[in-house]
Residue, then its C-alpha position, 0 to 999 in steps of 0.5 A: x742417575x743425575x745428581x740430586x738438588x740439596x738446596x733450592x734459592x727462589x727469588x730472594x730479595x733483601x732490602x735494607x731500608x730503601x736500598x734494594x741489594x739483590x732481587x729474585x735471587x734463584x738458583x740450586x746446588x747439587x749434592x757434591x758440587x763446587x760453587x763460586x758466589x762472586x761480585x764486587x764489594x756490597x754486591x750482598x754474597x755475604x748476605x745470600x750466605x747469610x740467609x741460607x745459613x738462617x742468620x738473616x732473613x729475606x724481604x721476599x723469596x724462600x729457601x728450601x732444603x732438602x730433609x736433613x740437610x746439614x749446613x755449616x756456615x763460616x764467616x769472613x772473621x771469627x768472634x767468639x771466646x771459648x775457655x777450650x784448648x785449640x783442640x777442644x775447640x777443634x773437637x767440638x766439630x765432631x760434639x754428636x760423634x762424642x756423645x755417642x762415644x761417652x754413651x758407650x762408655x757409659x754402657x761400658x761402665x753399667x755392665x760391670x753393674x752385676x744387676x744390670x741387664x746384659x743384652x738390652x745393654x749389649x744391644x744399644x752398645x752394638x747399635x751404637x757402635x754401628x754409628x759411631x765407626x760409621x761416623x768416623x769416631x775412631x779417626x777424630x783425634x787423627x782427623x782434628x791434627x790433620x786440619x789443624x796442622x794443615x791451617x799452620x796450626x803446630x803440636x806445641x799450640x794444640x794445648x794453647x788457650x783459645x782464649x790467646x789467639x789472635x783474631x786471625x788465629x781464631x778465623x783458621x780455628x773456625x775454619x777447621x771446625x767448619x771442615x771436620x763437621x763434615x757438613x752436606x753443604x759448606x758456606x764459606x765467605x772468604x776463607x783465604x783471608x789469614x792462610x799463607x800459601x802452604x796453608x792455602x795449597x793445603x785447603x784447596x786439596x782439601x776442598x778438591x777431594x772433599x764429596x760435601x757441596x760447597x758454596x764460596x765466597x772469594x776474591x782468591x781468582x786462583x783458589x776458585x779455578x782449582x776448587x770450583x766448577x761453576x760461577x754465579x755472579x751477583x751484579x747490579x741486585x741480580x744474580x747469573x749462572x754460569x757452569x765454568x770456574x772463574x778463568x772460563x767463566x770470564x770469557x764466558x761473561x764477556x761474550x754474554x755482556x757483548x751480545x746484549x749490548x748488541x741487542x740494545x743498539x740494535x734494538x735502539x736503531x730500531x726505534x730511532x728509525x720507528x720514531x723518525x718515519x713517524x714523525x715524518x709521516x704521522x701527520x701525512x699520508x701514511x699516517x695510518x701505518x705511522x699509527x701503527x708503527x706508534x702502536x708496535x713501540x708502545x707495546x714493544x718490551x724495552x732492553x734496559x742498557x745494559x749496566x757498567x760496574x764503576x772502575x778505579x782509574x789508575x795510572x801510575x806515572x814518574x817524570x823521575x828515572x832512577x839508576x840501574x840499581x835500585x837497591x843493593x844490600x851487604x848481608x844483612x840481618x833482618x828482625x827485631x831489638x828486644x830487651x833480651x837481644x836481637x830476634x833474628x828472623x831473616x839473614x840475607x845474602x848480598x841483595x841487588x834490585x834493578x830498575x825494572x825488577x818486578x819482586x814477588x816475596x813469597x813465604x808462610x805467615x811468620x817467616x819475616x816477609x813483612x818486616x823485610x819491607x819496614x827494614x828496606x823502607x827504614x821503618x826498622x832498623x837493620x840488626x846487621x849489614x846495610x843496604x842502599x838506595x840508588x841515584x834518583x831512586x824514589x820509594x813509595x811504601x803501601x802498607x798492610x796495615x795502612x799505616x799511612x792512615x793511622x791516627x786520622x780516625x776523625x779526619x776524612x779521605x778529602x781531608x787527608x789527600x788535601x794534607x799529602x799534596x797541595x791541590x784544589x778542593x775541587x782536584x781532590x775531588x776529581x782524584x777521589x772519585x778515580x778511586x770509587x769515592x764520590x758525593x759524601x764518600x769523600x766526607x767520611x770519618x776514616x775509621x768509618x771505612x770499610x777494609x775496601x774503601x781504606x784499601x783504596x784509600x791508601x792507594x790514592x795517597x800512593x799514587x799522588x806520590x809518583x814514586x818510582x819504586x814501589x814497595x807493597x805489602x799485600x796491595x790486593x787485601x780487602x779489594x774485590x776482583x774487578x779492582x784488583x784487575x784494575x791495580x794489576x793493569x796499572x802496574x803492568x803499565x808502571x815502568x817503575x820498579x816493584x817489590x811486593x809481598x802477596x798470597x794471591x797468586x793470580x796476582x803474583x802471576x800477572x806482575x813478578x818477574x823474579x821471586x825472592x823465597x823467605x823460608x828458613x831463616x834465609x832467601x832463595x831467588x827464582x827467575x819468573x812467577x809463581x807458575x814459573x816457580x811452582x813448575x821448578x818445584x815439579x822438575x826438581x822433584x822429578x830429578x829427585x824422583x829419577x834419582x830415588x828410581x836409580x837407587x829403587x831398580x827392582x833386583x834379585x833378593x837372596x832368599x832368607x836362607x842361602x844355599x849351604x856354602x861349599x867351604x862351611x858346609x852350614x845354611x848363610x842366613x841373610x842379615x835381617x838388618x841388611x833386609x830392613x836397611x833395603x826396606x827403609x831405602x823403598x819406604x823413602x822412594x815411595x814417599x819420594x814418588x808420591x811427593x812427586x805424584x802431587x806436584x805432578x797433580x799441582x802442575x796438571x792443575x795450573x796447566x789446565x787454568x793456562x789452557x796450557x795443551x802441550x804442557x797437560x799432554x807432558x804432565x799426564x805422561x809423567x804422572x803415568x809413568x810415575x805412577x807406575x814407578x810407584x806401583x813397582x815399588x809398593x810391589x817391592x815393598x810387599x815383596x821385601x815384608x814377606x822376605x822379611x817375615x820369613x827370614x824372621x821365621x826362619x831365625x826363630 
């Protein structure tokens, strides 16, 4: 039976003022599909999703769903206030669950009336008892820790006011609440912003196992491959489909975009001919056939050239080369100086940075990555240890939070680039428009900026820095996926030395060469990317797994009660510690195998974006053999519990 269409877009347009954002937007989505909204910044994916949710509405077009369709929509940053707890506001995803339950306790309460009619009463508590274990009502405390613990929320904060969060705080609450209403279609629009990388793992799995369709809008190249299966593309204020996630939906663009390309030159070379025979003989001869032919181009359907997205031009270029060492440290001890004493987050080993070194930092939010970089940059000062720069060493720092930028609000993008170097007006100019900002863009207060333009920004000051070791804290955020293409590309070409901290792996894969791993209070170093790093934890699980199989080979248990001994001539009962100490050793191989079932499932995926053949025939014969593992030890597990109960029978 093929799938049934949920959701039908037909020839949207919006249009604010006199800017025409999108025109005859249609599509459909099915039930349980994965969808990926993607396009550059002010493309309108934000607006589409707007529309379906019913918060905007269009100039033309329609959306139609089907009956009861039910739709939740999470935006890129959360607004509101609530007087609730975090898991009070979490549960009010579940709000006509809990109506049904303090119905039934209201059933429960009239009951105990003795004038009370019993088996009307019986009745609807049965038929809503129905619904409610239908609806899941008896796993939503189980269900809110689950999403609340997976977005990096911990048990100590479920009593937190609400009220206390920070912004990025309350966009993870809307998230989970968005994820626990269970909804037949999820509008996602940017839900990685504010997820570290255990969180963002967390929510793909999520995703990838959830039945619901969904339709996201993101920047996140990675999170896209492995969440969803087909592409729309919203450019130039129309929208295309393609039935391929975002790694195979980029060749897939590009061929479609040369083969037009090629039907407008050739179509082009067709009329320059057409035109040159008449105006060769249009006033001759053949001037009837030139009549004709004049006839033929008037009626003939032009190709519009096809369009071109404008590109950042970046190139990143130093006169200076530095030292071998870039960097080298004693141990340090890296945090902050409060009234109270020192709050130590990371304490490092002794660290060394060469020329050419291209660093990722990864780590979850809060593990100190961040406050590394001031410490190295000398925004913070070290706690304990020291660190030095090398000969000629020339640090350029991007931060986060833009710092560079700060206290500029009235000032301009030219103003400011006029005030980091001394240039021409007309320079200024040139080197703005590299970075997308042309005509009055360029007059612009700064706090008038959107997240891109300051993005950009901040990058133009960068670069007029030539520096020759860059120091980057999350470069790509607020950047859409053609520009953070671009930021890869220059840095590739950079022959300067990097270290930067990011949660876009798709971007980490393309530019480290070297991890540092923040976790613990400590670092950890890993040779490659995160691919790389990703594929060490799979075979260190798989050495850990061949270890738990060593200690899990299935032997001859002795049964509950021995034969009798020829010496006492009495039953020898096996110790029913002995049975539970053999019991716990299974239970801890089981959760051995199935951690190295997922990394197994994680690698398989990361292969199949690679494309990676040789590497998915390798993962797919090991989770074979893993899984088979497992199986023998659940049948372990059954056979050791029912040894268990007899011998507790036998005890009695």
């Amino acid at each position: 039976m093929p799938p049934l269409s949920i959701l039908t877009v037909s020839s949207l347009s919006k249009t604010y003022i006199t800017d025409e954002i999108f025109a005859n937007v249609s599509f459909q989505i099915q039930e349980r599909e994965h969808v990926a909204l993607v396009g550059v910044n002010g493309a309108g994916k934000s607006t589409v999703l707007r529309i379906i949710a019913g918060i905007e509405y269009p100039n033309s077009g329609e959306v139609v769903s089907a009956a009861g369709l039910r739709v939740t929509y999470l935006p890129q940053e959360a607004r509101f206030t609530s007087d609730n707890t975090l898991r009070e506001e979490a549960r009010l995803a579940f709000a006509p669950v809990l109506e049904m339950q303090e119905r039934m306790r209201e059933i429960e309460r009239r009951m105990a009336d003795a004038d009370a009619d019993l088996d009307k009463l019986m009745e609807e508590y049965d038929r809503i008892g129905v619904r409610f274990e239908a609806a899941g009502g008896y796993d939503v405390e189980h269900r809110t820790d689950e999403v609340l613990q997976g977005l990096g929320f911990s048990q100590d904060q479920f009593d937190d006011p609400v009220a206390r969060l920070s912004g990025g705080q309350k966009t993870r609450v809307a998230l989970a609440k968005a994820l626990l209403a269970d909804p037949d279609l999820l509008l996602l629009d940017e839900p990685t912003n504010h997820l570290d990388l255990e969180m963002l793992e967390w929510l793909e799995d999520f995703l990838r196992r959830w039945t619901g369709a969904c339709l996201i809008v993101s920047h996140d190249r990675y999170f896209l491959d492995r969440v969803t299966t087909r592409t729309l593309d919203l450019s130039f204020g129309r929208l295309e489909d393609y039935p391929a996630p975002y790694a195979k939906y980029l060749p897939m663009r590009a061929e479609r975009e040369a083969r037009r390309f090629k039907e407008y030159q050739e179509q082009q070379e067709f009329i320059a001919r057409q035109e040159e025979f008449i105006r060769k003989y249009g006033a001759g001869q053949r001037y009837r056939e030139a009549r004709g032919r004049q006839k033929k181009l008037d009626r003939l359907e032009r190709i519009d050239r096809p369009q071109e997205h404008d590109h950042m031009h970046l190139r990143l270029g130093t006169n200076l080369r530095s030292g071998r060492n870039v960097l080298t440290s004693s141990r340090l001890e890296i945090g902050y100086r409060d009234p109270n004493g020192p709050a130590v987050l990371i304490r490092t080993p002794e660290l060394t940075i060469e020329r050419g070194d291209r660093i990722g930092l990864l780590g979850p939010n809060g593990a100190g990555k961040t406050t590394l970089i001031k410490t190295l940059v000398g925004a913070l000062p070290v706690l304990k240890g020291d660190y030095n720069l090398g000969t000629n060493v020339k640090p350029g720092y991007y931060a986060q939070s833009h710092e560079q930028l700060r206290g500029k609000g009235n000032g301009t993008p030219l103003s400011l680039i006029l005030n980091t170097q001394s240039m021409s007006e007309e320079y200024a100019r040139t080197w703005l428009g590299r970075f997308l900002f042309s005509g009055d863009d360029v007059y612009k207060h700064i706090s008038d900026l959107s997240g891109g333009e300051r993005s950009r920004l901040a990058l133009a000051i960068l670069l007029l820095e030539q520096a020759n070791f860059l120091i980057l804290d999350e470069p790509t955020n607020h950047l859409d996926i053609q520009a953070r293409e671009t930021l890869e590309q220059m840095l590739n070409d950079f022959d300067g030395t990097i270290l930067f901290v990011s949660h876009d792996r798709y971007f980490m894969d393309r530019i480290a060469t070297k991890l540092w791993i923040v976790e613990d209070g400590g670092i950890t170093f890993s040779l490659g990317n995160y691919t790389d790093y990703q594929r060490h934890l799979g075979r260190r699980a798989q050495q850990a797994a061949a270890e738990a199989k060593q200690e899990t080979k299935p032997q001859k248990l002795p049964d509950p009660v021995d034969e009798m001994t020829a010496s006492r001539g009495k039953p020898r009962r096996r110790s029913e510690s002995d049975v539970q100490k053999r019991l716990a050793k299974v239970e801890r191989s089981i959760s051995q195998l199935e951690g190295r079932l997922n990394e197994l499932n994680d690698g398989l995926s990361i292969a199949t974006i690679d494309q990676d053949v040789a590497a998915i025939s390798k993962l797919g014969e090991e989770f074979e053999k893993v899984q088979t593992e497992l199986d023998g030890a659940y049948a372990e597990w059954e056979s050791i519990s029912h040894h268990a109960q007899e011998l507790a029978v036998a005890n009695d």
